[in-house]
N, C-alpha and C positions, 0 to 999 in steps of 0.2 A: 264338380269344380273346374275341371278345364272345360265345359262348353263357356261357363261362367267366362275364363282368360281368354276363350276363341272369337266370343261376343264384343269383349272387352277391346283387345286388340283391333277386331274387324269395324269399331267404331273410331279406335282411334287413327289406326292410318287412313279411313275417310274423313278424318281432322284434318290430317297431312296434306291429304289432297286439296284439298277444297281451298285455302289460298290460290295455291298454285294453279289450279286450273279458271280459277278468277283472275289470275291476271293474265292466264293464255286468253281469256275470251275477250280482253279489253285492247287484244295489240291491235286489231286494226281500227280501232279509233285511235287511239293512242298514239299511232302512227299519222293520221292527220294533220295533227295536232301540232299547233307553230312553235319554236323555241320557249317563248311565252309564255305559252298556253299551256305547253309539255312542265315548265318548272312549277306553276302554278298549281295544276292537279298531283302531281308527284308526293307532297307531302300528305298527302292525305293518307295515306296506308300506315303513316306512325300516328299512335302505337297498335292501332287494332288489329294490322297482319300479323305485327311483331310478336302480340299473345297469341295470335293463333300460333303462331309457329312454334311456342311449346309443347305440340300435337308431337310434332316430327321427333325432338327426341323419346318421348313417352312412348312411342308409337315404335321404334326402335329397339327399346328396352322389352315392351311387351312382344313383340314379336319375339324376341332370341330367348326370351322366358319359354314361347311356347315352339320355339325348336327344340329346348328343353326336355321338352314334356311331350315332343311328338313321337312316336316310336319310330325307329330309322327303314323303314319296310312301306314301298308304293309310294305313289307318288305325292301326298298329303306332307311328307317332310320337302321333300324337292321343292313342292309348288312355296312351303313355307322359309325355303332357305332363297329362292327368287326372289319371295318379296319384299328380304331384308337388303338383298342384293339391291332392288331398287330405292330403298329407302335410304340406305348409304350412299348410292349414288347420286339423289336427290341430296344429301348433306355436300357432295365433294361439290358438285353443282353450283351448289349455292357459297359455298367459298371460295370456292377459287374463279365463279363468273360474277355472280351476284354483289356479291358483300363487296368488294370492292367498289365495284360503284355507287350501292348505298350512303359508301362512308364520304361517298364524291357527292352526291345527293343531299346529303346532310347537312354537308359542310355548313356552318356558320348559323346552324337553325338551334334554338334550345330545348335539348334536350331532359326528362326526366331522369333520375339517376341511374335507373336500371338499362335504357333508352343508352343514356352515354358508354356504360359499362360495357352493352353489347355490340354496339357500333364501334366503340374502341378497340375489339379486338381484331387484331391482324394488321394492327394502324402502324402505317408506313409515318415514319417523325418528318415526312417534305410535306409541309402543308402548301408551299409553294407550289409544287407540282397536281395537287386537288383544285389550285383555284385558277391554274391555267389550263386543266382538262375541261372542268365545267364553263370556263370562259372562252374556251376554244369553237371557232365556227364549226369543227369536227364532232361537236355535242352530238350528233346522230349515231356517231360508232357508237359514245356510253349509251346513247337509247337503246339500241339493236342489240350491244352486249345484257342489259339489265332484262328488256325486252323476252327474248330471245332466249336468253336462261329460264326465263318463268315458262316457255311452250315447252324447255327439254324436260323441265321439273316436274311438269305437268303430265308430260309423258311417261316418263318415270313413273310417278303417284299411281298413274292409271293402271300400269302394267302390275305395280305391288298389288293396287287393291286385288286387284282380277286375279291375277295367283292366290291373294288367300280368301279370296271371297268360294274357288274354288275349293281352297283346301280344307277351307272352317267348313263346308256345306259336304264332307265327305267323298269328295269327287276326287277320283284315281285310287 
């Protein structure tokens, strides 16, 4: 049963990752790409990253189950307490760089109910101040902020997998 949760797990934080490292590989076009051009492709990611993204808490959850169920002896619990290490940090990431500008990104587009619900959290009540960021000539910082977080996420994801890619395959 627990190779069954090690399988499990090791499938799902490759869930996790895999967003995130698709939109690391998409900065240097993306970065091209004219004001325009940049609002234009930006919607595209809802809602289909947004279900992926229920990998990352699953992925979470199964992990600390099988910290659980690791025995506290070598380094197979270590590699397994790292890689929730980076999976939390991939969540702090994504709130307090990401989500924010999302909810800048969104502004004003409609949204599915679930769509609203989760872009609405952490929502600041100045919507005035959403549509003079996104209106602002400075639009390159929210690129580079939103940008930017997805290369740390992305790092992040990688570093989790590989810690328990080694520690489900019994190494240490």
């Amino acid at each position: 049963m627990v190779d069954v949760l090690r399988t499990l797990t090791l499938i799902l934080v490759a869930l996790a990752m895999v967003p995130a490292v698709a939109h690391a590989l998409e900065l240097p076009g993306k970065l091209r790409l004219s004001k325009d051009g940049y609002f234009a492709v930006q919607p595209i990611y809802y809602p289909g990253f947004t279900i992926a993204g229920t990998s990352e808490p699953l992925a979470i959850v199964a992990v600390a189950i099988l910290i659980v169920v690791t025995p506290r002896t070598g380094f197979r619990f270590w590699l397994t307490i790292a890689s929730l290490i980076g999976l939390l940090m991939m969540q702090a990431v994504y709130w307090l760089r990401t989500h924010p500008i999302n909810r800048v990104w969104l502004q004003g587009k409609t949204l599915g109910r679930a769509g609203s619900n989760f872009f609405g959290v952490a929502a600041r009540p100045d919507r005035d101040h959403d549509d003079a960021a996104r209106n602002a000539p400075e639009w390159t910082a929210l690129r580079d902020q939103w940008e930017y977080s997805h290369v740390a996420r992305a790092g992040l994801a990688a570093v989790s997998f590989v810690a328990l890619t080694i520690a489900v395959s019994g190494g240490g």
